[in-house]
N, C-alpha and C positions, 0 to 999 in steps of 0.2 A: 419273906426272907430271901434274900439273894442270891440264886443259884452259884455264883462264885464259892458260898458259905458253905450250901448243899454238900458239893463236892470238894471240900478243903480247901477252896482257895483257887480251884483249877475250872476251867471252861473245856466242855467237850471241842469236839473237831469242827461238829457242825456251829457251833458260835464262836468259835475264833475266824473261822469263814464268815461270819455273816458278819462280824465287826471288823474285819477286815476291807470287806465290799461298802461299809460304811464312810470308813475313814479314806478309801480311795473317791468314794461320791462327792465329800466333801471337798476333799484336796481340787477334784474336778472342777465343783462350782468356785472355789475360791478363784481357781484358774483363769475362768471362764469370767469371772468378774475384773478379776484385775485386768486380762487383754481387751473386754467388751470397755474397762476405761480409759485404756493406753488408744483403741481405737477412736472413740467419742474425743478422746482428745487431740487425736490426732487429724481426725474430718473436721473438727471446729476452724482449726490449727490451717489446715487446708482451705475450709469454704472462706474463713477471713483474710486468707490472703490474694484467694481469685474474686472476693467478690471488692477488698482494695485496692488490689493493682491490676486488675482485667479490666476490670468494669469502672471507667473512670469518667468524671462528665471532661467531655470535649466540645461539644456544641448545645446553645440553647437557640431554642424555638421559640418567639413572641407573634401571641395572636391574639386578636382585638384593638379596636381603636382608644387610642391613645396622646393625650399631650406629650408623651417623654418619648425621649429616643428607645431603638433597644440598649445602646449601651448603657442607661442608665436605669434602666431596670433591671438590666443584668448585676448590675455596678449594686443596686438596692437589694437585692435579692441575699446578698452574702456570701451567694456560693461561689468559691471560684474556680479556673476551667483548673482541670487536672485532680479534682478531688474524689473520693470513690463515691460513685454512683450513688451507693444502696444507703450510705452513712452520710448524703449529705439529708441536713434537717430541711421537710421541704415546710414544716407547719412554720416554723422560725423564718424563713425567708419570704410565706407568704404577709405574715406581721408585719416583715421588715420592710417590706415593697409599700402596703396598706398606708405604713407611716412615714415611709421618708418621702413617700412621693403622692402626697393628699388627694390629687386627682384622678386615683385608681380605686374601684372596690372589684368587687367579687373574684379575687386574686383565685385562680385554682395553678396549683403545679403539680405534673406526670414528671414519671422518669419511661424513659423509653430508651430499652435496652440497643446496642448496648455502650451508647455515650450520649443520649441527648439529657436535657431537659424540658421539658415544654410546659411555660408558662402564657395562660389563658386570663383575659384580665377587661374592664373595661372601664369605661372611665364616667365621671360624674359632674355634675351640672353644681353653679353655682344658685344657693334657692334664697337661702336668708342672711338677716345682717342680726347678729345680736352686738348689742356696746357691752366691752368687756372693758372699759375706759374712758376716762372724758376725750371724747375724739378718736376712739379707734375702734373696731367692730372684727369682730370673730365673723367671717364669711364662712358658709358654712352651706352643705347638700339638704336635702329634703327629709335625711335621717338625723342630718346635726352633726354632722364628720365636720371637723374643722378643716377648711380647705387653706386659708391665709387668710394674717393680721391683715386690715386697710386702715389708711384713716377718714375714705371717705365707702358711698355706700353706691356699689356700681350698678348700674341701669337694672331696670329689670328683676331686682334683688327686693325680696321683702323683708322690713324690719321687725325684728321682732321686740315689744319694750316693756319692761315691767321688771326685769330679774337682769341680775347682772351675775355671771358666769364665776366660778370659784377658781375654775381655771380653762384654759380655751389654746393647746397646743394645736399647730397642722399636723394634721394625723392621725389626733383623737377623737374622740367623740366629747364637746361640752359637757362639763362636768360643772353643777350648780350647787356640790357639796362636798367635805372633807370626804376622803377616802373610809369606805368603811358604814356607811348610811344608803339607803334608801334614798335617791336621785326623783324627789316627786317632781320636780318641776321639769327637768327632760321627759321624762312619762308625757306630763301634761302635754308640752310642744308638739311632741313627736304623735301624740293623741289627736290635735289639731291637724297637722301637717296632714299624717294618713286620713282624716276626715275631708279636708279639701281635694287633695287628690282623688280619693274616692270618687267626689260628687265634682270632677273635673271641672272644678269652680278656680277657672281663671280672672287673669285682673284682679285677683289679690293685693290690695295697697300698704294693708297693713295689721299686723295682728299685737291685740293689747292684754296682759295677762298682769295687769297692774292690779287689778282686784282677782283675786281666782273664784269669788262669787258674781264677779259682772264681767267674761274675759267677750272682746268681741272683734269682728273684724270690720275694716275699711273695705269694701267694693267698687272696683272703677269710679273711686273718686267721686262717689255720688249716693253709695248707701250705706248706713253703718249694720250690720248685723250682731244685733246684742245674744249670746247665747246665756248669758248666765252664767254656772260654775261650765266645768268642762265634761261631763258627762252625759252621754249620748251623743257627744259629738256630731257623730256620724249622719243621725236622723236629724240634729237643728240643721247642719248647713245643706244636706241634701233638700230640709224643705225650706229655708229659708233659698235660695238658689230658684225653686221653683215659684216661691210667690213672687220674686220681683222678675220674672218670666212673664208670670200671669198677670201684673199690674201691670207692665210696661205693652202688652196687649191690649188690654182695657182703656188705657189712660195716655198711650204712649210713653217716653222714658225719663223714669220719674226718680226724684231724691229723695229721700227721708232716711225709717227708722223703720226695723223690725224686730221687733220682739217676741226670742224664741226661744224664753226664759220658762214659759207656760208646754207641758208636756205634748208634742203632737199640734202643736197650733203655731202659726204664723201672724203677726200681727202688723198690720205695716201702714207706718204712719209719714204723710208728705209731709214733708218741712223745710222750710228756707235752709238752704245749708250752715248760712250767719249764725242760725239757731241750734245748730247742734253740736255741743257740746266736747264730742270724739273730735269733731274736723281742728276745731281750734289745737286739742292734740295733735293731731295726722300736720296741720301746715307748719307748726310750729318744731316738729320732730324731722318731717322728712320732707317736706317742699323746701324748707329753708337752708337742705344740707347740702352741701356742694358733692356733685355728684363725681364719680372717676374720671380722672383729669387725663390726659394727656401733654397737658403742659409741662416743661420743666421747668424743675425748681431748686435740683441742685445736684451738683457735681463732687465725689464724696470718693477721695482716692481709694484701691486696691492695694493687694499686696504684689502685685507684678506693675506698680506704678501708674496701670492705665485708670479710668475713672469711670465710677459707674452712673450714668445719669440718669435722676428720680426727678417723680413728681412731688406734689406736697406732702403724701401718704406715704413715700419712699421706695414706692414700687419703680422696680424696676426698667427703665423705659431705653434704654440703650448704654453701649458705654463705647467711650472715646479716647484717644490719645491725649487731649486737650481738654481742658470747662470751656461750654458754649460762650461764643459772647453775654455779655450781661451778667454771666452766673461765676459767681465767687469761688473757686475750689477751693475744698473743707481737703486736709492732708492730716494724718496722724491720727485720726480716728476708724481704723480700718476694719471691715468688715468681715464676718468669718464667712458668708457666704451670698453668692448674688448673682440672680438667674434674669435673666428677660422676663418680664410680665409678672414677677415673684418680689414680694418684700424684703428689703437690704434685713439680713442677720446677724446679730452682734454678740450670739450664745446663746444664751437661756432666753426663756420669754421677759423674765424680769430683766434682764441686762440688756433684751433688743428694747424696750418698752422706755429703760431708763437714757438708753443711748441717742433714739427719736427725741425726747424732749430736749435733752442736751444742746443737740444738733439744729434742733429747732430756734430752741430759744438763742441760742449764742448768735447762728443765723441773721433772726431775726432785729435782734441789739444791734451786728452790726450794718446791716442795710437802711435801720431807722435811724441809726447815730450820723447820718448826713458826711460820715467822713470820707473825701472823695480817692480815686486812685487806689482803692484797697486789693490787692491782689493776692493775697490768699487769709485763709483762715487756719491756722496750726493748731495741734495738740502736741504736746509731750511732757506724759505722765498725767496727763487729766489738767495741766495749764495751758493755758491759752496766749495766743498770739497772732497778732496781723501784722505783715508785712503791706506798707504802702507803698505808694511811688518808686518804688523799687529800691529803695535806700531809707529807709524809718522802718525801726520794728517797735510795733508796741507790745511790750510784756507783759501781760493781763495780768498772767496769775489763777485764782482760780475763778469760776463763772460768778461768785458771788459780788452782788452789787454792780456787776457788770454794765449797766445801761452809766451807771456814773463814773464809772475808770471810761469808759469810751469818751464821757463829754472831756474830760479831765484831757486825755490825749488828745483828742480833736485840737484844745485851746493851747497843749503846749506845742502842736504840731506848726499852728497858725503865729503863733508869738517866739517860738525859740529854736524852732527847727527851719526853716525858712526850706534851703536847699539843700540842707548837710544831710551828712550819713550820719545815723547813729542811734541809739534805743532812747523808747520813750519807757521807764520805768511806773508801771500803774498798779503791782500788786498790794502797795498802799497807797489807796488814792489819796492820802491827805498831805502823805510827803512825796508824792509823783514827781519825776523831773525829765531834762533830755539829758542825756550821758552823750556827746560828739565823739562817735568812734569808728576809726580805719573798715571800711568795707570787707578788707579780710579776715578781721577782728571779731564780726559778728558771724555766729554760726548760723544762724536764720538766713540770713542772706545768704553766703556759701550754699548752703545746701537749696535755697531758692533758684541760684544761679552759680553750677559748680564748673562751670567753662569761664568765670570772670579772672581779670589777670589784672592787679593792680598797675597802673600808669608808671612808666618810669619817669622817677623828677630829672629831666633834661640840662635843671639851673644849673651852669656852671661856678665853681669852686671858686 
């Protein structure tokens, strides 16, 4: 029963005192909470605003050797100067550096109070070629990091043949499957790759993963080493390495076959190299590919009008105010980005991929089409047109059937154009004709030559 009851309703002296000391303990902690969260919120409130606007990055630090400048690591990195120290993301800027600029791995970044940032980084070697295309090859480090598209396969570089890549960005890693699967076939490569290095077996010509029960390599052009599937890797080529050591002491230095299909054993067979089977692969794949060129091959406007000059794989090789003698400048198919020693970018990998053939093939139509005085090659809107002799424009139209609108223009060039101005109309080749028209009339000309000033007719009245 309730003492309240006990007593009719009434509490002694002594428990009106002790529920009184109750109700002030409480009110206390209530107190003591709400200021202990006016304070919490108020040191949040505080540390986010000195650790924003105190602590700001003002300088970055770049250390390790490097193809890129600093500013363009800094530029890759995403952070930029003036941001709070503590909040910029430095795992996102390491990603960001990894991929915009292919020829950096082990990206570390510090913050070092109380403005720097210091980014630690170094850079990687080109190892392999894999064909991600007919004619072009995913170059790639010795882990498979995509370094740049080529369309040929530069010195030095091993091929790798058998698997073709699902997708092959700079700055990824080859990817040999839809997203979402188990990547057995990078495993495999990269299973390889660390088994030769391991067993620091140089002169690597060529590795073939065409069967993954007979995958094998090329050796200084003179041995094939068969491993069989890819497991154990390690132990075939380290003892495969060591028997053609041991034969070429014996025997002096010798060609064939070894077979290290059989667990723990070495088998090694001389043979004419006519006779072996891999080579006619290896000559046929990579003795017959044209290796990275230095030669130019074409002149391919920008957006600040200067021109970037490539090889036949589109790498970058200079640029100019002017196209070299010889070389036709391509106008109106402009590029979204283009470095020295880097591949012309036209977007996405499918839109640079599709824009190379374009470039190519139209190129190529008109250099074979024998039509002389051609001085440029236009785009607009995805039509095409050359300007000759400085006065005929032919309006293609689109690349379709192209090699035969060329012949079409060449003969109306030669039969109805003589020395006039004016368009050769080709995007129906069957009703093609010359249209004779005023120099300032056509906008291809104009814009070919916008300092031109029609003649004044002097004939008197």
């Amino acid at each position: 029963m309730d003492r309240e009851e006990i007593n009719g309703g009434r509490l002694t002296p002594e428990e009106r005192r002790e529920r009184v000391k109750k109700l002030k303990r409480k009110r206390k902690i209530r107190l003591a909470i709400v200021v202990g969260g006016f304070a919490s919120v108020f040191l949040l409130l505080i540390s986010t605003v000195v650790l924003s606007f105190v602590f700001r990055v003002r300088n970055f630090i770049v250390e390790g050797d490097t193809l890129y400048s600093n500013e363009e690591i800094v530029a890759a990195s995403g952070i930029e100067n003036g941001k709070s120290l503590f909040f910029a993301d430095l795992d996102s800027a390491k990603v960001n550096i990894e991929t915009k600029l292919p020829y950096t791995v082990n990206v570390q970044l510090t913050r070092k109070l109380p403005d720097k940032i210091i980014i630690r980084l170094e850079s990687t070697d080109k190892a392999y070629a894999v064909e991600k295309s007919e004619g072009l090859y995913a170059i790639t480090n010795r882990d498979f990091k995509v370094l740049e598209i080529s369309g040929v396969i530069p010195e030095g570089v091993v091929p790798v043949i058998g698997a073709t890549p699902e997708t092959a960005e700079p700055g990824q890693p080859l990817s040999f499957v839809d997203d979402g699967e188990d990547d057995a076939t990078l495993e495999l490569i990269r299973n390889i790759s660390s088994a030769i290095a391991n067993a620091e077996l140089d002169d690597v010509n060529l590795i073939s993963i065409r069967s993954r029960s007979n995958v094998y390599l090329i050796y200084q052009e003179r041995v094939v080493m068969r491993l069989g599937d890819s497991s154990d890797a390690d132990k075939k080529i380290e003892l495969g390495k060591r028997a053609v050591e041991s034969q070429d002491e014996l025997d002096g230095v010798q060609v064939g076959i070894i077979n290290l299909t059989v667990a723990k054993k070495a088998y090694f067979k001389p043979s004419d190299i006519k006779d072996i089977p891999e080579f006619d692969e290896y000559e046929s794949y990579v003795l017959n590919k044209e290796k990275d060129s230095e030669e130019i091959a074409y002149a391919i406007e920008r957006k600040n009008g200067s021109y970037a000059i490539t090889n036949r794989s589109f790498k970058v090789l200079d640029f100019a105010s002017t196209a070299p003698e010889g070389i036709i400048p391509i106008e109106g198919y402009i590029p979204e980005n283009a470095k020295t020693g880097e591949m012309l970018g036209f977007g996405s990998e499918e839109e640079t991929d599709a824009a190379y053939e374009t470039l190519k093939d139209v190129y190529e139509a008109v250099t074979e089409s024998g039509i002389e005085n051609v001085n440029l090659i236009g785009f607009d809107d995805g039509d095409v047109y050359l300007i000759c002799g400085e006065r005929a424009v032919f309006r293609i139209g689109s690349t379709k059937n192209i090699e035969n609108k060329l012949s079409k223009g060449k003969k109306l060039m030669a039969a109805e154009a003589e020395d006039a101005v004016g368009i050769i109309e080709l995007d129906d080749v069957d009703n093609a004709y010359f249209d004779e028209t005023a120099y300032e009339d056509i906008d291809e000309l104009m814009d070919f030559n916008p300092d031109y000033e029609a003649e004044e007719d002097d004939t008197e009245e």
